[in-house]
C-alpha positions as CSV (number, residue, x, y, z in Angstrom):
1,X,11.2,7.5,4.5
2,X,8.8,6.6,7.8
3,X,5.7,5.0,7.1
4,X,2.1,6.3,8.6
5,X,-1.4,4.5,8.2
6,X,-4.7,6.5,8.6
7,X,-7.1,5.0,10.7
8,X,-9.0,3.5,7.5
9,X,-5.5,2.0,6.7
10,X,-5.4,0.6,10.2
11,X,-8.9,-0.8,9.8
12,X,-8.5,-2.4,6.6
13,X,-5.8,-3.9,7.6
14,X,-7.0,-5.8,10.7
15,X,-10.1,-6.9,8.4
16,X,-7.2,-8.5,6.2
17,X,-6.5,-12.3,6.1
18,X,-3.6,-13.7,8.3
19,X,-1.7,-14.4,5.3
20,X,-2.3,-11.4,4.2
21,X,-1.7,-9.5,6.8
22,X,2.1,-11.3,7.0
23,X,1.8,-10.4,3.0
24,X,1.2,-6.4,3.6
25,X,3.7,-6.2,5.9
26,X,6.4,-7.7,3.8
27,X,5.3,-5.4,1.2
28,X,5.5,-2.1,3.2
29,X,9.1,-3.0,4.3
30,X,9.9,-3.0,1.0
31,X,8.1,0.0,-0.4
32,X,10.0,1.9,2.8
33,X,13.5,0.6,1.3
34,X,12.9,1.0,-2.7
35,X,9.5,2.7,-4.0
36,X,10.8,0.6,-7.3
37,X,10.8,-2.9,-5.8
38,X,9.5,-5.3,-8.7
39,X,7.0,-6.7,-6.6
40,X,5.5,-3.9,-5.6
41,X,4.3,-2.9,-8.8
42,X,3.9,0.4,-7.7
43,X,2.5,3.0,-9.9
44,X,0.6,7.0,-10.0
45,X,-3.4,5.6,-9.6
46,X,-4.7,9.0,-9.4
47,X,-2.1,12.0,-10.9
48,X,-4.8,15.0,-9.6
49,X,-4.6,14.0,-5.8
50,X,-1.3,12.3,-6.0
51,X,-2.4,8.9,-5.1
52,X,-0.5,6.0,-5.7
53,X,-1.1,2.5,-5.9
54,X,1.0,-1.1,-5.2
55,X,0.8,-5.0,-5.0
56,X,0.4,-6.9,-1.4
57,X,-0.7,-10.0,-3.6
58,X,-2.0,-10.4,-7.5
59,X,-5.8,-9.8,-5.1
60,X,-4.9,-7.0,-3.1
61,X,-3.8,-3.6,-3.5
62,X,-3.0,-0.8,-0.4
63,X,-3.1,2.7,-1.7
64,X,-0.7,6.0,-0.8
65,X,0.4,9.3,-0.8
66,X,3.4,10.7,-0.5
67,X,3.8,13.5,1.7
68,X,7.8,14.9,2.0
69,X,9.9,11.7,3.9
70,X,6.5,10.1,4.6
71,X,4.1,7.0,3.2
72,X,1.1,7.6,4.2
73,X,-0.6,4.4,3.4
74,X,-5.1,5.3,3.3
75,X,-6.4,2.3,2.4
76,X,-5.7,-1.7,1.7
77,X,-8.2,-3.6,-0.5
78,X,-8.9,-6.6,-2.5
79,X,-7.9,-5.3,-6.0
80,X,-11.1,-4.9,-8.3
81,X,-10.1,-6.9,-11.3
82,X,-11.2,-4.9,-14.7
C-alpha cells in the first residue's frame, strides 16, 4: 500500500500540534503496515462514500479512503467527542 494526502490532508496537518504531528506520523506508518493495528482503532465512518476513520491520539482522528493499493488520507482533525 502507498500513502497519498489531499491538499486538505496536507493542510490539516501542518495546523497540527508538534506532538502531534510526531503522533500522526507514527500512526500512518502503521496504518501502511497493518490496517488492523490496535492503535489505530480504525473503522468504516461512512459505508456510502467508503470513508474510513482511525486514532492519531484519544483527541484526534485523520479520515481515508481506500482507493486499490492506495490511502488516501482527506482530512486530520480533533475528534468531536459525542
Amino acid at each position: 500500500m502507498i500513502l497519498f494526502r489531499t491538499q486538505r490532508a496536507r493542510n490539516d496537518y501542518l495546523a497540527l500540534p508538534t506532538n502531534i504531528q510526531r503522533l500522526a506520523d507514527k500512526q500512518l506508518d502503521l496504518l501502511l503496515k497493518d490496517r488492523r493495528y490496535p492503535s489505530l482503532k480504525a473503522k468504516k465512518y461512512d459505508e456510502k462514500r467508503g470513508i474510513w476513520q482511525a486514532r492519531i491520539t484519544q483527541d484526534y482522528r485523520f479520515y481515508f479512503l481506500i482507493e486499490g493499493d492506495t490511502y488516501v488520507i482527506i482530512n486530520m482533525t480533533k475528534h468531536k467527542k459525542q
